[in-house]
LOBAMI-309702 format. One line per 4 residues: their letters; for each residue x, y, z negated of N, C-alpha, C. Coordinates in Angstrom, 2 decimals, decimal comma. Example, Ala and Ser with C-alpha at 12.3 -4.5 7.8 and 13.67 -1.06 7.14 Angstrom:
AS	13,19:-5,69:-7,80:12,30:-4,50:-7,80:13,20:-3,30:-7,80; 12,85:-2,25:-7,08:13,67:-1,06:-7,14:12,90:0,03:-7,87
This chain:
XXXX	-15,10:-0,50:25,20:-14,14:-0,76:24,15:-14,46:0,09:22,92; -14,19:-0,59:21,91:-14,61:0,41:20,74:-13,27:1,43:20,19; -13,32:2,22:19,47:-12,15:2,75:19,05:-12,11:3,24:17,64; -11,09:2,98:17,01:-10,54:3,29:15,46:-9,28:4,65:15,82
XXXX	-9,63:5,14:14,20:-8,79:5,95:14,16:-7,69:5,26:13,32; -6,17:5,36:13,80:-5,20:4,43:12,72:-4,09:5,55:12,94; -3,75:5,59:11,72:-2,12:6,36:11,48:-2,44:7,42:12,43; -3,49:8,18:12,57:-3,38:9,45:13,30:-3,57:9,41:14,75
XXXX	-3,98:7,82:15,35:-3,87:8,28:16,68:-5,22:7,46:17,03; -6,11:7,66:18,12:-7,36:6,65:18,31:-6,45:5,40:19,37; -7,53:4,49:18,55:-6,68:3,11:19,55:-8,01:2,66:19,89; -7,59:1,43:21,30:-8,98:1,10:21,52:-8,80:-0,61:20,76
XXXX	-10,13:-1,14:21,20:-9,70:-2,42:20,62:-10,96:-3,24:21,35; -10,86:-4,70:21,08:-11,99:-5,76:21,22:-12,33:-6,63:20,63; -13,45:-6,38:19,42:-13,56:-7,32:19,02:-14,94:-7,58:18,35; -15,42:-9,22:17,95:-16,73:-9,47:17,49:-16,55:-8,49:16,55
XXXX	-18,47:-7,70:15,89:-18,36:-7,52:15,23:-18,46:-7,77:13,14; -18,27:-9,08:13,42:-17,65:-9,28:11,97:-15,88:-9,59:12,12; -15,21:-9,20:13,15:-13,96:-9,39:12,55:-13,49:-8,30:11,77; -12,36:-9,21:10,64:-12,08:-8,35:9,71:-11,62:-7,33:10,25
XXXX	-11,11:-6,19:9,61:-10,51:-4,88:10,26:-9,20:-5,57:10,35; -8,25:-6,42:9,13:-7,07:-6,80:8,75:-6,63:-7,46:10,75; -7,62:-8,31:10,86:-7,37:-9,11:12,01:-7,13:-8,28:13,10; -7,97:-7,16:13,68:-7,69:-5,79:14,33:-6,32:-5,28:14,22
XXXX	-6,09:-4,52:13,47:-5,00:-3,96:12,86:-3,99:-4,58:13,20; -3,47:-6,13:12,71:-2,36:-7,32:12,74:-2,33:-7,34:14,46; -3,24:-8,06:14,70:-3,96:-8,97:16,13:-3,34:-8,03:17,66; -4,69:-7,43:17,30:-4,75:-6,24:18,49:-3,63:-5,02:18,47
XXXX	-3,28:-4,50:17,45:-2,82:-3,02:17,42:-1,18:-3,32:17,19; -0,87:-4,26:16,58:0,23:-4,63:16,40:1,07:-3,69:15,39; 0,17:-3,41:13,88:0,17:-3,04:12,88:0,42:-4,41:11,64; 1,45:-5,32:11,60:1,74:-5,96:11,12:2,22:-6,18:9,80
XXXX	2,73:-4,89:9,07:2,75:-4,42:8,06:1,58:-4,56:7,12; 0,62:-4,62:7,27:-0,86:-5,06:6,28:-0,43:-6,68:6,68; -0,72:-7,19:5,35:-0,40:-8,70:5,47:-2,05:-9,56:4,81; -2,31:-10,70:5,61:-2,79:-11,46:5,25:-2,79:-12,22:3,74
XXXX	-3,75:-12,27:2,70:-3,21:-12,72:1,48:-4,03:-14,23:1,01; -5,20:-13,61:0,35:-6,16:-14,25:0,16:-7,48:-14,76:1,00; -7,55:-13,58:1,35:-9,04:-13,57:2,39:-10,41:-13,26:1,94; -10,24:-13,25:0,39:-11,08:-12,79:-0,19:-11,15:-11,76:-1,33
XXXX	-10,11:-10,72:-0,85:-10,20:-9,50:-1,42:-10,22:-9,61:-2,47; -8,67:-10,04:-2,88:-8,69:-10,54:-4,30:-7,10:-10,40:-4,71; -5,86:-10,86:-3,37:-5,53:-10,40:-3,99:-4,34:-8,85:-3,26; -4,71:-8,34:-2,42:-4,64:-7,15:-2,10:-3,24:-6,80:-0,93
XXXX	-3,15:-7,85:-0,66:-2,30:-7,73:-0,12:-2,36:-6,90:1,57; -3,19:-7,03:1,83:-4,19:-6,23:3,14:-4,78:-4,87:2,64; -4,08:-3,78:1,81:-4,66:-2,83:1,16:-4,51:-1,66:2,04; -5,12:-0,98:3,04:-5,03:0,38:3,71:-6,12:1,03:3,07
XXXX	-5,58:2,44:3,56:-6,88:3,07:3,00:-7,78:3,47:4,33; -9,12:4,08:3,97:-9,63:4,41:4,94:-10,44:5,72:4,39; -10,12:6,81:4,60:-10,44:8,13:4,51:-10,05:8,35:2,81; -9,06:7,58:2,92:-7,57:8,12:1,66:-8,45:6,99:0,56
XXXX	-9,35:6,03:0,64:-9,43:4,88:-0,06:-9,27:3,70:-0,35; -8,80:3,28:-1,37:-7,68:2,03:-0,82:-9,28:1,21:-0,55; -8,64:0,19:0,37:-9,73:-0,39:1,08:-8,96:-2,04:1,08; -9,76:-3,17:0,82:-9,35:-4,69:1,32:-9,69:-5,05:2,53
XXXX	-8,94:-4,91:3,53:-9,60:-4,91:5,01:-9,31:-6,20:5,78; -9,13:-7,39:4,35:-9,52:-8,69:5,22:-11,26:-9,22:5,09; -11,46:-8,41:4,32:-12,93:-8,34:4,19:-13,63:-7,48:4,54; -13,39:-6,48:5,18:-13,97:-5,33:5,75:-14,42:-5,65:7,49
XXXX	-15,54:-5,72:7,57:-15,95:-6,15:8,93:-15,20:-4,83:9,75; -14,84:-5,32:10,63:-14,29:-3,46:12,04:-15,47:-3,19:12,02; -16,48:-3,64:12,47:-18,08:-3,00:13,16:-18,24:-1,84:11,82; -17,78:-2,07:10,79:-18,31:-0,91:9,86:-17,49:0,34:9,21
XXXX	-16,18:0,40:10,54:-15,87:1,19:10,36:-15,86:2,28:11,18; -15,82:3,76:11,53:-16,11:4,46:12,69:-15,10:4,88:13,04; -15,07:5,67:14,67:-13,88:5,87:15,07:-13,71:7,43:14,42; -14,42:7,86:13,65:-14,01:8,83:12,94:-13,87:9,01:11,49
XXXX	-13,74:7,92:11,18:-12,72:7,30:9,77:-11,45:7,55:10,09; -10,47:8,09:8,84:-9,29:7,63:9,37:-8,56:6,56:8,37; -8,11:5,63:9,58:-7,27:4,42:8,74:-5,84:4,78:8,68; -5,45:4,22:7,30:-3,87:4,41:7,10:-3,46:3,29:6,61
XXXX	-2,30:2,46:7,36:-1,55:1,66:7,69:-0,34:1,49:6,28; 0,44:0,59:6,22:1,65:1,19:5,70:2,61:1,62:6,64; 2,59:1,67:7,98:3,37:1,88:8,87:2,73:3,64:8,85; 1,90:3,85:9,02:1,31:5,50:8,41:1,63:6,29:7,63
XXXX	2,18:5,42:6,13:2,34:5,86:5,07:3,46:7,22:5,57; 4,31:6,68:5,86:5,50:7,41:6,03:6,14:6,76:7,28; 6,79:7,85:8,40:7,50:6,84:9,63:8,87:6,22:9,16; 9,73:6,88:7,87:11,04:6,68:7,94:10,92:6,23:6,12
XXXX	9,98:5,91:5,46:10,12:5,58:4,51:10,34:6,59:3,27; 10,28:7,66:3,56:10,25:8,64:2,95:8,89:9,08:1,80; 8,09:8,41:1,79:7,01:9,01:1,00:7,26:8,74:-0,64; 6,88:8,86:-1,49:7,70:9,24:-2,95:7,72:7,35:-3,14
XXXX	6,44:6,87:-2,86:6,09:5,93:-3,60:7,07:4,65:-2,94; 7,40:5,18:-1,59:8,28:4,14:-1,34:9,79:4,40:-1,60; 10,15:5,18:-1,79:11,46:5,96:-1,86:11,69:5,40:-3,90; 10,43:5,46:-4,55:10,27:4,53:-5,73:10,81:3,05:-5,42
XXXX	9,88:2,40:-5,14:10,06:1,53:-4,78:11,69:0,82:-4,48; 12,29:1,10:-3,63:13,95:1,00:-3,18:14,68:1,61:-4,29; 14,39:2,40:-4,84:15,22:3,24:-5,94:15,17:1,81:-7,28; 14,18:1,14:-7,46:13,75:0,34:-8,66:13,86:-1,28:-8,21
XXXX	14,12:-1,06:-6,82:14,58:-2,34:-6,46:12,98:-3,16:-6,71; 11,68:-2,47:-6,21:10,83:-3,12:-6,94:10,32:-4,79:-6,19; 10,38:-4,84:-4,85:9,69:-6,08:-4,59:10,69:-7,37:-4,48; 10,87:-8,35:-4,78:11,19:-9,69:-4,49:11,31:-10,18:-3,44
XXXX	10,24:-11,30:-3,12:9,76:-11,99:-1,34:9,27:-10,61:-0,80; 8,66:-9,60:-1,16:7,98:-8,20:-0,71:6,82:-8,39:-0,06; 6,58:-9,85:-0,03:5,20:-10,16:1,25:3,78:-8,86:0,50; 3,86:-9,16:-0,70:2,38:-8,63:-1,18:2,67:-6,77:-1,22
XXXX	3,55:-6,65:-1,03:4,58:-4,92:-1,52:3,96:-3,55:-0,59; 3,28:-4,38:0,34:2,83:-2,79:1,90:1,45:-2,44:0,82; 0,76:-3,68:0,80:-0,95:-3,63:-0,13:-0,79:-2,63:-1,28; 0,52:-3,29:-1,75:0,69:-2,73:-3,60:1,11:-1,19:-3,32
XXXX	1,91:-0,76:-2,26:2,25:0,44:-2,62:1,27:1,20:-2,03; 0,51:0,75:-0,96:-0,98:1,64:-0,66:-1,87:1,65:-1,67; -2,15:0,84:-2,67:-2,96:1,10:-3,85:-2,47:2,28:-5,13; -1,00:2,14:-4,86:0,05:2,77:-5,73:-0,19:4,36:-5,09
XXXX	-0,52:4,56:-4,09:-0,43:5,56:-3,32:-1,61:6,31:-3,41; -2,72:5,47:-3,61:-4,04:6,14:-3,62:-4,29:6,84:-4,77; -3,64:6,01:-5,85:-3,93:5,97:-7,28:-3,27:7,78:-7,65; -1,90:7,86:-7,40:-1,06:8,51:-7,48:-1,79:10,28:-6,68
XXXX	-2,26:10,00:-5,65:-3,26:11,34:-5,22:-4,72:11,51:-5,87; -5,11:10,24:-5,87:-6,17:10,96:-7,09:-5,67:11,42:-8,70; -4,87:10,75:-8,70:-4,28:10,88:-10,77:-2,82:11,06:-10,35; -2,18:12,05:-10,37:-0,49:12,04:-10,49:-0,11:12,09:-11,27
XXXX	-0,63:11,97:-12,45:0,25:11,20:-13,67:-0,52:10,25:-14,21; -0,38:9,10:-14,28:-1,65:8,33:-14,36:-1,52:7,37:-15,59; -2,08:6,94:-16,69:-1,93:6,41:-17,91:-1,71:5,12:-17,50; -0,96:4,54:-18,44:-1,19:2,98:-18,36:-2,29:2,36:-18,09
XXXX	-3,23:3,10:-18,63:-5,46:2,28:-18,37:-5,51:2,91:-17,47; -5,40:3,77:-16,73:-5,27:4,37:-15,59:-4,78:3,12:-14,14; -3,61:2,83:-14,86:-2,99:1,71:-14,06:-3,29:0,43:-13,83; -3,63:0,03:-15,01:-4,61:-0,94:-15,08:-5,28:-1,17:-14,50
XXXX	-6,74:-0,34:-14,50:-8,13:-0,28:-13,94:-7,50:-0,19:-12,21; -6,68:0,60:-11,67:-6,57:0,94:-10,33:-5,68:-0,17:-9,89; -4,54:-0,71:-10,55:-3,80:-1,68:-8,97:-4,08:-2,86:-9,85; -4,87:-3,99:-8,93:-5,24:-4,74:-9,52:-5,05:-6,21:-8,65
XXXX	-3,98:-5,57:-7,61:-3,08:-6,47:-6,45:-2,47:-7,86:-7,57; -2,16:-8,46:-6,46:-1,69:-9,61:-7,17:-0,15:-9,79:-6,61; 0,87:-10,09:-7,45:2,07:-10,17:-6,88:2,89:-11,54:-7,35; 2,96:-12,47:-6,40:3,06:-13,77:-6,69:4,72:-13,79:-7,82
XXXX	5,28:-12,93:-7,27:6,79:-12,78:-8,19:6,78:-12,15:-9,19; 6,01:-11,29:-9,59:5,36:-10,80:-10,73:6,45:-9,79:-11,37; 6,41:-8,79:-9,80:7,32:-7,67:-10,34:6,50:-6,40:-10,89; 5,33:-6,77:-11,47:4,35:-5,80:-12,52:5,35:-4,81:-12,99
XXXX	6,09:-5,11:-14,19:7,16:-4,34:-14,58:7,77:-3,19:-13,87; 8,35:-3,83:-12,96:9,04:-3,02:-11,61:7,75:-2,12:-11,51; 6,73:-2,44:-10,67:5,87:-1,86:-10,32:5,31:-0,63:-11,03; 4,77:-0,97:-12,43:4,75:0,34:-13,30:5,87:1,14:-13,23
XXXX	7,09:0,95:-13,60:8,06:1,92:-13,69:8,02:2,87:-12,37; 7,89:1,70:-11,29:8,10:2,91:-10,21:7,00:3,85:-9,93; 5,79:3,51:-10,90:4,65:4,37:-10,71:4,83:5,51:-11,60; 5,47:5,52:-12,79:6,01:6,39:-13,54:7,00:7,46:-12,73
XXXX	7,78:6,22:-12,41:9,08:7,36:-11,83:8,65:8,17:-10,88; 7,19:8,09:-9,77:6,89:8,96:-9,03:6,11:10,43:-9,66; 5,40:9,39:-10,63:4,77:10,82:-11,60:5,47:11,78:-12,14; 6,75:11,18:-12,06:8,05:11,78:-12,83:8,83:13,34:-11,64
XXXX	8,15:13,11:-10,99:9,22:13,70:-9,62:10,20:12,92:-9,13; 10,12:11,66:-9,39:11,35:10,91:-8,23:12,66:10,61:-9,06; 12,54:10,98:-10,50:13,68:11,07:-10,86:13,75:9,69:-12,16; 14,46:9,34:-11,83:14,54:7,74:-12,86:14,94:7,80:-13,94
XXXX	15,74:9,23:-14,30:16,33:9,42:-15,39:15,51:9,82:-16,31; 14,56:11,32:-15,42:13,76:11,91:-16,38:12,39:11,02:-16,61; 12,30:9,76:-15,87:11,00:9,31:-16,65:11,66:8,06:-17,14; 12,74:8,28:-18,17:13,11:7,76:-19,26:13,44:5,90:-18,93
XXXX	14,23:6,13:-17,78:14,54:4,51:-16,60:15,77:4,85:-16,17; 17,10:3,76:-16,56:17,95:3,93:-16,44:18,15:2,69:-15,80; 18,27:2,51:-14,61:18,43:1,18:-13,63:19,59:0,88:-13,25; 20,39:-0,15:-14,28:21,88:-0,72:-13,61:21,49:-1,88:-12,44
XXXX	22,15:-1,20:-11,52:22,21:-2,07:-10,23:23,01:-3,38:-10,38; 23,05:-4,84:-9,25:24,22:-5,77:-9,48:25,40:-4,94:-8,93; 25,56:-4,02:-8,35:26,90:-3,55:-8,13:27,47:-2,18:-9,05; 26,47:-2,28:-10,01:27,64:-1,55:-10,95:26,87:0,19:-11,00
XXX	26,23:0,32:-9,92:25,56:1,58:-9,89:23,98:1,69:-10,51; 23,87:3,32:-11,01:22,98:3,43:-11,76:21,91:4,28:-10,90; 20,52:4,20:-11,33:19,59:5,13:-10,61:18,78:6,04:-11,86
């Protein structure tokens, strides 16, 4: 059996080696959170990283990855949802359908540890996910508001909720 490293723990697995890693991950490991998008790494919705790089791993053969890589999941990211970028995220109300949202905030995530305050061309060049509801908008802000320290106010985002409350 071969074995990957995922979210910190080695798993074993079986499979040809051109299956995608995405198919692994989903299939075998029952890491369901990386979602199927395009298939051709395009539009990001399958985004983990692998040794903290965001990675498209419906195109990433398993055979080329080692069991001493480590893969991170969005189920990795954080166990309770706690990591800034998702704690953004819910604060900004950012995804819609959310199908494309695990990819986007692992790219959001990568971006954010290499550059923590990161320019608009910054942003640009790095999440380049595709989000069929086209909560872009959303999405920047909440990339701001993490650069910000978490705080919605001080990175100049005043979010009226439908029930009347503000973030």
């Amino acid at each position: 059996m071969a074995k990957l490293n995922v979210n910190g723990a080695v798993r074993e697995f079986e499979a040809e080696e051109d299956t995608p890693l995405l198919w692994v991950l989903r299939e075998q490991l029952g890491l369901t959170g990386t979602k199927y998008g395009c298939g051709i790494a395009q539009c990001g919705a399958c985004t983990v990283h692998i040794d903290g790089e965001p990675t498209r791993s419906c195109v990433r053969p398993v055979s080329t990855v080692t069991a001493e890589q480590k893969i991170v999941t969005i189920e990795g990211l954080s166990k309770d949802g706690s990591h800034p970028v998702q704690k953004a995220w819910a604060a900004l109300d950012v995804p819609q359908c959310g199908f494309c949202q695990s990819g986007m905030i692992m790219a959001v995530a990568a971006l954010l540890k290499e550059k923590p305050n990161p320019t608009d061309a910054d942003i640009n060049q790095s999440i380049t996910n595709i989000c069929r509801c086209g909560t872009y908008n959303r999405v920047r802000a909440a990339i701001k508001v993490v650069a910000q320290g978490g705080n919605t106010r001080s990175a100049g985002l005043a979010i009226q909720h439908a029930d009347g409350s503000t973030t």
